[in-house]
N, C-alpha and C positions, 0 to 999 in steps of 0.2 A: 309427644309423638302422636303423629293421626291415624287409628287402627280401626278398620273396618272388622267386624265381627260380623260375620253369615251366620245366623241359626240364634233361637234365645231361645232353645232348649234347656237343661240343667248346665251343661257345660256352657254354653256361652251364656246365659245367664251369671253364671258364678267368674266367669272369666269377666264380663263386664265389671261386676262388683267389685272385683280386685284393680280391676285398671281404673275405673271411675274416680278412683279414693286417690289416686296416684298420681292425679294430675295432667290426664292423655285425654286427647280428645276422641271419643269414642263415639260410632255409628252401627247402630245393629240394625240386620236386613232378617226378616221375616216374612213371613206369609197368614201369622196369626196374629192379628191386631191389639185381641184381648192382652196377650202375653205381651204386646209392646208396650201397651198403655199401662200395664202394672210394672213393667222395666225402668219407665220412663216417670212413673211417679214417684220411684223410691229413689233413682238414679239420676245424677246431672251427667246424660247420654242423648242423642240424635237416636232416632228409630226412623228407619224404613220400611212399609211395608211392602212386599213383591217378593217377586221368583229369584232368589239368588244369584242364580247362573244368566240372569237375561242384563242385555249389555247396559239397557236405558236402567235397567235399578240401580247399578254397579255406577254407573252416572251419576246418579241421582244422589247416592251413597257417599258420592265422594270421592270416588276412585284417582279420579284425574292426579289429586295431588298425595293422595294415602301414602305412608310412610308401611305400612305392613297390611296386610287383607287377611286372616285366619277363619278358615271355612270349615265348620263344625253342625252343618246341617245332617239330618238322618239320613241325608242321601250320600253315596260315596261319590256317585256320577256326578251331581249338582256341584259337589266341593271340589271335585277333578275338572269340571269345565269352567266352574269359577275360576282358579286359578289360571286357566289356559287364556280365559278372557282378560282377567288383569295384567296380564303378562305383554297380550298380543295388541289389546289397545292401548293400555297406560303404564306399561313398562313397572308397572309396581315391584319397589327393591325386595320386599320379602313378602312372599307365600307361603303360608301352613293351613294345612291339610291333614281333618280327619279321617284315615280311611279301615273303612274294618274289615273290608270282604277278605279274607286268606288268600284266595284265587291272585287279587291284584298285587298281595303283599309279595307272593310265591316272586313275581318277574318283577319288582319292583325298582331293580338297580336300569333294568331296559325301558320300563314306560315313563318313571318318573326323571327326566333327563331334560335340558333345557330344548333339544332337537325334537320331544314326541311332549310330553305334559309337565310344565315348569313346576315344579314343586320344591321349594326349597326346604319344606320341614316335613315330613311323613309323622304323622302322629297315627297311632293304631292303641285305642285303650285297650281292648281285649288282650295284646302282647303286654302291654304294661300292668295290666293286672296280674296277668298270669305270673311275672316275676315277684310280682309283688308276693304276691300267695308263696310261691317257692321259696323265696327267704325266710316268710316265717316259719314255713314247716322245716327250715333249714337250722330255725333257733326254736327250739322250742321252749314258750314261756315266754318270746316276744310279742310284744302287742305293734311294735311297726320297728323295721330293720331297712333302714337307706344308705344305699353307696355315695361312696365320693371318690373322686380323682381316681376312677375305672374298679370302684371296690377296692382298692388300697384299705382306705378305711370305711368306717363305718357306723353309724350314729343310730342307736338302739335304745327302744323305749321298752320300759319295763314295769312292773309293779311291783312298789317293795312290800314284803310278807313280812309276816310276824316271825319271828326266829333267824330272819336273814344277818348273816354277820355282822352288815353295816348299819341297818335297821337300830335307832335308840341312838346313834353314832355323828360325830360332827364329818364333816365329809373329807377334813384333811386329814383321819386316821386311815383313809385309805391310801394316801399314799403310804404312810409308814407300815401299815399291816399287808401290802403288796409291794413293795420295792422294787421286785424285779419288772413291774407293768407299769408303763406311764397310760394316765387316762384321764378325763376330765368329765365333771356331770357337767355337763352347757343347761341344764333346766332342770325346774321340777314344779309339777300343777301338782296343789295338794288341795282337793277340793274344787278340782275346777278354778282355781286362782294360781295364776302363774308368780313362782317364785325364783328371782334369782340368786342363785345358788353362791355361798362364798364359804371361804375355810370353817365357820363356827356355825354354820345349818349344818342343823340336826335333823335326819332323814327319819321319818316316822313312816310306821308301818301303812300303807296303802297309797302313800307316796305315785306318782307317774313319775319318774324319773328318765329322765333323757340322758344317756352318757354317750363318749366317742373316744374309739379307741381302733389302734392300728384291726386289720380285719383277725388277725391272728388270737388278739388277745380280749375278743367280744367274750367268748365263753367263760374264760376264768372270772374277767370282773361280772357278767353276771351273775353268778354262784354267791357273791357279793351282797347279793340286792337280793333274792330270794331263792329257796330251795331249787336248784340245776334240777329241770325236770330231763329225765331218760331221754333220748333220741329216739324220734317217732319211728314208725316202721309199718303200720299198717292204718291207710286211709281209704277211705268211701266218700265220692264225690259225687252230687247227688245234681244231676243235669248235665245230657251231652252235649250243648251246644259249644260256639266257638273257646268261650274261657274252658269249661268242663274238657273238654277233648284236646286242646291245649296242656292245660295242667298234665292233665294222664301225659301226654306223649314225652314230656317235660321231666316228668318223675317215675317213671315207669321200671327206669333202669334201677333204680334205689330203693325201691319202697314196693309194699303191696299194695295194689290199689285195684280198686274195685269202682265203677262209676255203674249208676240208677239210672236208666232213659225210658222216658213214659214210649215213645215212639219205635216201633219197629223198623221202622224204615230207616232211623238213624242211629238203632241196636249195629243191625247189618252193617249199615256204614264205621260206625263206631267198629266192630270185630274187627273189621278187613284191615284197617288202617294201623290199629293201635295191635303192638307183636306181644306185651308181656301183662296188658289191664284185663281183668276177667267185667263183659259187659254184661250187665244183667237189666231184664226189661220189665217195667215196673215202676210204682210211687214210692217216690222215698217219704212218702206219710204213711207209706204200709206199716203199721206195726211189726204184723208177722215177719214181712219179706225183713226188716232190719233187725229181728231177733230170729231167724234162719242167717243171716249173714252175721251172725257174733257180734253185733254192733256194741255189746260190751266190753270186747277186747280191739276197740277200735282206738288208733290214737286220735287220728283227725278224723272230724266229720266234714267236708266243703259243702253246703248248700248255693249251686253257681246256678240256677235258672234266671228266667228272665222275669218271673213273679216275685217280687217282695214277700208279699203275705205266705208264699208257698214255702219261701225259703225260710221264713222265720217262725212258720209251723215245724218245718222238720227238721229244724235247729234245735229247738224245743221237746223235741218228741226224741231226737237222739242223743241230746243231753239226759233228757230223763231216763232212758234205758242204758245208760251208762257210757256213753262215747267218752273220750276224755278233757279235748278241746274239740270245740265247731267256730268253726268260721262261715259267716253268713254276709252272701254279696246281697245289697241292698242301694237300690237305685233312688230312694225318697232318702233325700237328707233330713230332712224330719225326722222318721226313725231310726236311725245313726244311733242319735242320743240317746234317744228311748232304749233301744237293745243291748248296748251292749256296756259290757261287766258285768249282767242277770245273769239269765241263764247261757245266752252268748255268751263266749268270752272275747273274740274279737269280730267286727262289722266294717266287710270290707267296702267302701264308697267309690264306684267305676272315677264318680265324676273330680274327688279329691285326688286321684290318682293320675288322672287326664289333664287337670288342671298346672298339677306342679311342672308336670311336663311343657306344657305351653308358657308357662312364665319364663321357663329357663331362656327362650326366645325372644322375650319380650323386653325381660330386664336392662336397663341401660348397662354399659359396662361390659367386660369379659365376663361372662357368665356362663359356668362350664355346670350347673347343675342349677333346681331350685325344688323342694319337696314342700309341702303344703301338710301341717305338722295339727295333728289334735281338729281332725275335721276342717281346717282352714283357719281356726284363731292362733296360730303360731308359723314360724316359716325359717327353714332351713336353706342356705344359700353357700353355695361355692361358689366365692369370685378369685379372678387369677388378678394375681397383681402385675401391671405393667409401671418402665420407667425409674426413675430414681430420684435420691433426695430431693432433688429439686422441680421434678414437672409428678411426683406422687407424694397423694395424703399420706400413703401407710408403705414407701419401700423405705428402709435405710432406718425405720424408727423402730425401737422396742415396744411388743405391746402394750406395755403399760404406757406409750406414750401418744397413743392411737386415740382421736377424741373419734371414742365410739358412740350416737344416739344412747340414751337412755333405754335400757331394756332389749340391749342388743350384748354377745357375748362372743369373744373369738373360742370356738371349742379347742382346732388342730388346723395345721400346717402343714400340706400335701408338702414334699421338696423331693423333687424326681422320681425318687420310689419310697424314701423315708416319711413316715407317718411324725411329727413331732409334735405333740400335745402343747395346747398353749400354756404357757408360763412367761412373766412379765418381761423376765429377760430375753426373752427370744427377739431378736433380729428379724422382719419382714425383709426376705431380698425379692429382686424383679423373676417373675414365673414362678412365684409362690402362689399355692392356689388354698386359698384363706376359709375355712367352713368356719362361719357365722349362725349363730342361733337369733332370733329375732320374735321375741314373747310381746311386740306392740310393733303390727304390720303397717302402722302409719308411720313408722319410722325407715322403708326399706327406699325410699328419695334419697334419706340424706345418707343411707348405708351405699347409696348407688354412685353419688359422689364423690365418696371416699376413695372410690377404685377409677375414678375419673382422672385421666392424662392429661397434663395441659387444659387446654379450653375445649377438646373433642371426647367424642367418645370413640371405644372401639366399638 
């Protein structure tokens, strides 16, 4: 596939990375030279340097014959007019666009239309954060909770604790000590080394464990894997910008919440808008102000500003005056690694969260989902199955007769509203939407395949 990428920011940076490996022919347009020429060292990619949105770069770029253009520059205008240009000269079949301003999202079913600005994909990370964030405060003791087939179900990462039921345990006494729950672990990194998982692993204490299970029955299997921590009830979010004031609007009705803004001007703002959030104006490195605000009896801390270093100072400062989990957005994948399981307990990545988004676009095949799993070395995939025995790899066959890659696992089997955990007996039929675990992301060509019709793709 020929995909122009605008912008070698973090996300198109990391968005190249993943398609580079996969076999696409890829073009990134910039305006910073330096960042192409280190894109372009470690990458086998075409770089452009110029103005995204101007026609001769889009030219120049390739556009004439681009099979998708996805425009991820810090500007919303640039990625908006890009689009409007590939569209009006070169008919390009698919557009994606990143846009963050709220303002645009607010009319977004009126401007993004093929009649006013051709957008075929609306990518908005700050909304996809925010969901992100609200699941976990949803599970608490989750370290990442992703939907499949509309939240039907749901694949949930955990860490297993000393004392937990299944902890010490081969993983097929879970099914006999829960009979009434079907569920499957699709992985487990133990150490940073990804293991897959079969009836006679043994789950050991600190374990990352990945299970999937209809959305109803997440909570009892994790009481499973580690001590059921209480349901949160009281958070302080520490930065009103777009994610910060999002979240509050989002959780407001559910929860106490309390959000820190250095700025008066967007305290005000923040009051008027938000009906049930108490705003308070101030640093959330204050000591005092977070032990005036009982930061000890707090369940979640969110550290959401736009500063790395701010937010992983007062992550730290309100883990140590007793918060109970903090979650800290952190925009250097660098630090990712570094932070979190310390004193973090989880480290939210805008750009790992943007990114699964944009795959699910990109992937060949019916691809109704794609989530980007353990910082990007792992990758979770919902594809629909079309076709039958004979023009499909996987309708009509049992799974165990699925020649799946190496290091690839069927978790569950969406089937119109039925969650069916995978077991080797199970039957693939056509509009079966199949979630795939995938612990070696050079294998997701020949997983792409597999869901391939006949000689075309959908």
């Amino acid at each position: 596939m020929k995909i122009i990428i605008l912008g070698a920011g973090q996300v198109g940076g990391t968005l190249a990375e993943n398609l580079a490996s996969e076999a696409n022919d890829i073009t990134i347009v910039d305006t910073d030279i330096s960042r192409l020429r280190e894109l372009q060292d470690r990458l086998d990619i075409r770089t452009v340097e110029g103005k995204a949105s101007h026609p001769s770069i889009l030219e120049q770029a390739g556009a004439r014959d681009a099979d998708m253009l996805i425009a991820v520059t810090n500007s919303d205008e640039v990625n908006m007019i890009a689009c409007q240009i590939a569209q009006s000269l070169y008919n390009t079949p698919t557009k994606i666009a990143r846009v963050r301003e709220h303002d645009y999202l607010l009319k977004d079913k009126a401007i993004f239309t093929d009649k006013s600005i051709p957008i075929d994909v609306l990518i908005s990370p700050e909304e996809l954060v925010t969901k992100h964030i609200r699941r976990l405060i949803e599970h608490p003791g989750a370290l990442q909770v992703l939907d499949f087939a509309d939240g039907i179900a749901q694949l949930v990462a955990v860490k297993a604790y000393y004392g937990g039921p299944l902890v010490g345990r081969e993983i097929s006494y879970l099914r006999s000590h829960m009979p009434s729950i079907d569920t499957r672990v699709a992985a487990i990194f133990r150490k940073d080394r990804p293991i897959i998982p079969k009836g006679d692993t043994v789950i050991e204490a600190d374990d990352e464990v990945f299970f999937i299970a209809a959305k109803k029955d997440i909570r009892a299997v994790m009481s499973e894997l580690r001590r059921l921590d209480r349901p949160y009830k009281r958070i302080i979010i520490a930065g009103g910008g777009n994610i910060g004031a999002r979240l509050a609007q989002n959780i407001e009705d559910k929860y106490q919440v309390k959000i820190i803004e250095r700025d008066i001007r967007r305290c005000n703002n923040l009051a008027k808008t938000l009906d049930k959030t108490i705003v308070l104006q101030g640093s959330a490195s204050d000591k005092e102000l977070l032990l005036e605000e009982n930061i000890e009896d707090t369940d979640v801390f969110c550290a959401l500003t736009n500063d790395d270093e701010a937010n992983i100072m007062a992550s730290m400062l309100a883990k140590r005056l007793g918060a109970r989990t903090v979650m800290t957005l952190i925009n250097n994948p660098a630090y990712v690694d570094l932070v979190q399981g310390g004193v973090i307990d989880i480290a939210i990545s805008p750009q790992q969260t943007t990114i699964g988004s944009l795959l699910t676009h990109v992937r060949r095949g019916d691809v109704a989902a794609v989530h980007s799993l353990r910082r990007g070395a792992a990758e979770a995939i919902e594809a629909v199955a079309h076709g039958d025995k004979r023009s499909s790899k996987v309708v009509g066959k049992t799974i165990e007769e699925i020649d799946l890659p190496a290091g690839t696992t069927i978790g569950a089997i969406v089937r119109k509203d039925e969650v069916l955990i995978a077991h080797d007996d199970i039957i693939v039929e056509n509009d079966d939407h199949v979630i795939l675990f995938l612990v070696d992301k050079r294998k997701i060509s020949e997983v792409e395949r597999l869901f391939q019709v006949g000689l075309g793709f959908f």
